[in-house]
C-alpha positions, 0 to 999 in steps of 0.5 A, spaced: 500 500 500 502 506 497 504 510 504 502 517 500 497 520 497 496 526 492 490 530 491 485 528 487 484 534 483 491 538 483 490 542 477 485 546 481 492 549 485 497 553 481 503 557 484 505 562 479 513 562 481 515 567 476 511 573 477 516 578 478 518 577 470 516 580 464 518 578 457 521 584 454 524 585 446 529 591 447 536 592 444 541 591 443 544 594 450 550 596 452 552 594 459 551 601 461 544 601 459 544 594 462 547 597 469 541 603 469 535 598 468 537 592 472 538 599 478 531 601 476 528 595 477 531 594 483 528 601 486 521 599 483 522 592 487 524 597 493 519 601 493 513 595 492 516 592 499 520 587 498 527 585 497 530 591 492 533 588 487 532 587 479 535 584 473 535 582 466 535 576 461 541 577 455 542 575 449 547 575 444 549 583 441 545 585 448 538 583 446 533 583 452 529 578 452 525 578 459 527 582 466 524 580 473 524 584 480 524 580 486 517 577 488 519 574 495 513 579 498 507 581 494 502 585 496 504 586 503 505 577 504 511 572 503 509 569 497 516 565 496 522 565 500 525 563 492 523 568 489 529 571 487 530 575 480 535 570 478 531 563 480 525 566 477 529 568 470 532 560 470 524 558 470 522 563 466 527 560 461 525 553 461 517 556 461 518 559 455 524 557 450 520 552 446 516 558 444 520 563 444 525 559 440 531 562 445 537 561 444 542 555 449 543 557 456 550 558 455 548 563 449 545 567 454 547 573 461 543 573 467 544 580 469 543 583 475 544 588 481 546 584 486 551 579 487 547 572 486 546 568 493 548 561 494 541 559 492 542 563 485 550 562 484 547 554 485 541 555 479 546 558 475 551 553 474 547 547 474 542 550 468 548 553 464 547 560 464 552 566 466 551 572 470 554 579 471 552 583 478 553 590 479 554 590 486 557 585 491 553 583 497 556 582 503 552 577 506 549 572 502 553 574 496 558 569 492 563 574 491 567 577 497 569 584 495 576 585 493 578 577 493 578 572 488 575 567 492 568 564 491 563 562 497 561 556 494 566 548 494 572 550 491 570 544 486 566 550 483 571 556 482 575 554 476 568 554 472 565 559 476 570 564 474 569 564 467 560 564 468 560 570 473 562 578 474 561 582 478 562 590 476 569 593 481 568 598 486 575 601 486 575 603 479 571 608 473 570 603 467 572 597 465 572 593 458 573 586 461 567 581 463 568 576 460 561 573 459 558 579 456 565 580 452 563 573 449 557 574 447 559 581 444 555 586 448 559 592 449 562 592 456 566 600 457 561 602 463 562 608 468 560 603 475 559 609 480 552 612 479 549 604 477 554 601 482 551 607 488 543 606 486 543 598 486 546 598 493 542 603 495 536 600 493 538 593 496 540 596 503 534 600 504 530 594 503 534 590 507 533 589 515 525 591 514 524 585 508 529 579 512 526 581 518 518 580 515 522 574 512 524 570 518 519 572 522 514 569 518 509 564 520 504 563 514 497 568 516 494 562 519 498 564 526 497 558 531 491 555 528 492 547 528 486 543 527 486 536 524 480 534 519 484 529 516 487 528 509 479 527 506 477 534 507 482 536 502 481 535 494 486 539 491 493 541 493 498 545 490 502 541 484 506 535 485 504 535 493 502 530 497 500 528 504 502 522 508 497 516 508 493 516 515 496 511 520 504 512 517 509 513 522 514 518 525 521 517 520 525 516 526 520 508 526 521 507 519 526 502 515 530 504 510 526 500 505 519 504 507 522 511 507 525 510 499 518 508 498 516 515 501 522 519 499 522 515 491 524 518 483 527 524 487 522 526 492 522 529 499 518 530 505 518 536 510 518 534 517 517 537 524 521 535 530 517 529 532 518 526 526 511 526 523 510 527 516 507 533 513 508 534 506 511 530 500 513 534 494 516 530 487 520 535 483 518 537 477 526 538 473 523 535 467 519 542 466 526 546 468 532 543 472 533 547 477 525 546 481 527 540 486 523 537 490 525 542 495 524 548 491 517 546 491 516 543 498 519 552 501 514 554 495 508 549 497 509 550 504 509 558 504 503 558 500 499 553 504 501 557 510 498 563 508 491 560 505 485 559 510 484 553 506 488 549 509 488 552 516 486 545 519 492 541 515 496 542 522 502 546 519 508 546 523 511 553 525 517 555 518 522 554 524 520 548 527 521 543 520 526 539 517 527 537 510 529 529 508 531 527 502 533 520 500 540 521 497 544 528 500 546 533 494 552 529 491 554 535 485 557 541 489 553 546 485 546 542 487 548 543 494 549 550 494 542 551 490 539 546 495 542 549 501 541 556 499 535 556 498 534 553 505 537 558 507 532 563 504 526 559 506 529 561 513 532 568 514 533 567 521 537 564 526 535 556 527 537 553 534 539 546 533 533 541 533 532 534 533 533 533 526 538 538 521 534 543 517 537 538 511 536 530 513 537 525 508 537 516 509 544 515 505 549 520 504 556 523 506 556 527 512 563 529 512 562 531 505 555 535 506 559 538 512 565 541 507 560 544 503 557 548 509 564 551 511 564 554 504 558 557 504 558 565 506 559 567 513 551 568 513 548 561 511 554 558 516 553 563 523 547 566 521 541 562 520 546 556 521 543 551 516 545 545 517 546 537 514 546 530 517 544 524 517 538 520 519 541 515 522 547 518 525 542 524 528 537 519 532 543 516 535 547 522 537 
């Protein structure tokens, strides 16, 4: 007997996970002109209430072809802790390159105006794209401003140096960058007054928008009552909820959670164990919405939903991701854990359960992935890796 089950009618849910892009025909721009309106768009996501920052899709000869604000919060309301202009360019692309008939991810530029997070850098690389930012940021950003070095697994930096830029502070102009040099967009650029807007737009949005963030519970607050699985007949896409009767992770053998955690599924847990929901992943649409993706993005929207306030969601602070196989590839680490770490934009204390567990795995390996992340995931919100196993003896 399956020890899961699907809505019935999931279709009758939809999440629209790139609402902050809108497909442009421009060009072709310089990479002045890019500065100017990637720092615009970050003063519009400023002043709609949420995080300030903005970005453009490029293609070659620096044609436009789509451009995004930030859509963390929308209207007052956390709607996807993911929503970063970078995650949702990758999915607009893959939404859209069939019909629009757009060039190879390595053909394009992810322009943008602030350093991409580890979430972002992680996207990125697995789906193929470059990327050029206007200014660094010293928390979640990949680049530490003035050094060579990288905030991901250094298994990355020789490939990530050819993919990302970023425009120098200590300097008027400069005629290299790379990515953009290779797809023949014109790269000379006054950096100060682009530089100075995109900052600005970002740091005056910053403490008031993490703080909304990591405070956030879902609008349902501490509603918790159970009405059983039957009382819910659509659910987000590709979510699922544990048959009834299905024990805690930690009284289960390996053989029923690879059954649960199947084809690249995980569940979210709260710290008894229980199971609250289950999400496949849905790469075959675009290869970077894993199964946790869409767990961070189906948990936040059902949270915030009425109708879902008897389904007994945890507190965001008090669950716990499992998959069956840690992240092998260094660039999927980096996504997945930086994405945790977006989900939660304040400090997690240690819990019966690491915010990422996983059945198989090397702890030794997850552990080295964290320590090169930026100071912000490793000391500040504190994401954290572990075994299941290993977790229930210690």
């Amino acid at each position: 007997m399956s020890t899961f089950r699907s809505a019935a009618h999931r279709h009758a849910e939809h999440m629209d996970i790139t609402r902050g892009v809108r497909s442009v025909t421009e060009g072709p721009f310089t990479l002045g002109m890019a500065g100017e309106r990637s720092a615009a768009l970050a003063e519009r996501a400023a002043a709609s209430g949420t995080f300030g920052v903005g970005g453009l899709m490029l293609a070659r000869g620096g044609r436009v072809i789509s451009e995004a604000v930030n859509a963390v919060i929308v209207d007052g309301v956390v709607r996807d802790p993911t929503a970063h202009v970078e995650r949702q360019l990758i999915d607009w692309y893959y939404k859209n390159w069939k019909r629009l008939d757009l060039a190879e991810p390595q053909e394009l530029v992810i322009f943008s105006s602030l350093d991409p997070c580890a979430m972002c850098a992680g996207a990125i690389l697995k789906a193929g794209f470059n990327a050029v930012s206007v200014a660094y940021d010293q928390g979640v950003g990949i680049h530490e401003q003035g050094m060579r070095h990288l905030n991901m697994h250094p298994e990355l930096w020789e490939r990530a140096d050819r993919v990302f830029d970023v425009f120098p502070s200590n300097a008027q102009h400069r005629d290299f960058f790379v990515p953009l040099r290779n797809l023949g967009i014109g790269a000379t650029v006054d950096t100060d007054s682009v530089i100075g807007r995109s900052l600005g737009a970002f740091t005056s949005s910053f403490d008031t928008i993490r703080e909304a963030i990591g405070s956030h519970e879902g609008s349902l607050g501490s509603a918790r009552r159970d009405a059983g699985i039957g009382a819910f007949e659509s659910l987000p896409p590709g979510i699922e909820l544990p048959t009834t009767g299905i024990g805690a992770v930690q009284t289960l053998d390996r053989q029923v959670l690879g059954n649960i955690l199947s084809d690249g599924r995980a569940c979210m847990i709260d710290q008894t164990g229980r199971i609250v929901l289950i999400a496949k992943d849905a790469q075959d649409i675009s290869p970077i919405r894993s199964s946790i993706m869409e767990l961070i993005r189906a948990y936040t929207y059902m949270s915030n939903s009425p109708k879902y306030s008897a389904l007994d969601l945890p507190a965001k602070s008090e669950v716990s991701f499992l998959v069956y196989r840690a992240p092998q590839a260094a660039q999927d680490a980096l996504m997945q854990l930086g994405a945790l770490g977006s989900f939660l934009e304040s400090p997690r204390e240690a819990k019966a359960f690491p915010l990422l567990s996983y059945v198989e795995g090397s702890e030794a390996r997850m552990q080295e992935f964290i320590s090169h992340m930026s100071w912000y995931y490793k000391d500040h919100v504190k994401v954290s890796a572990g075994a299941l196993y290993s977790a229930l003896r210690d």
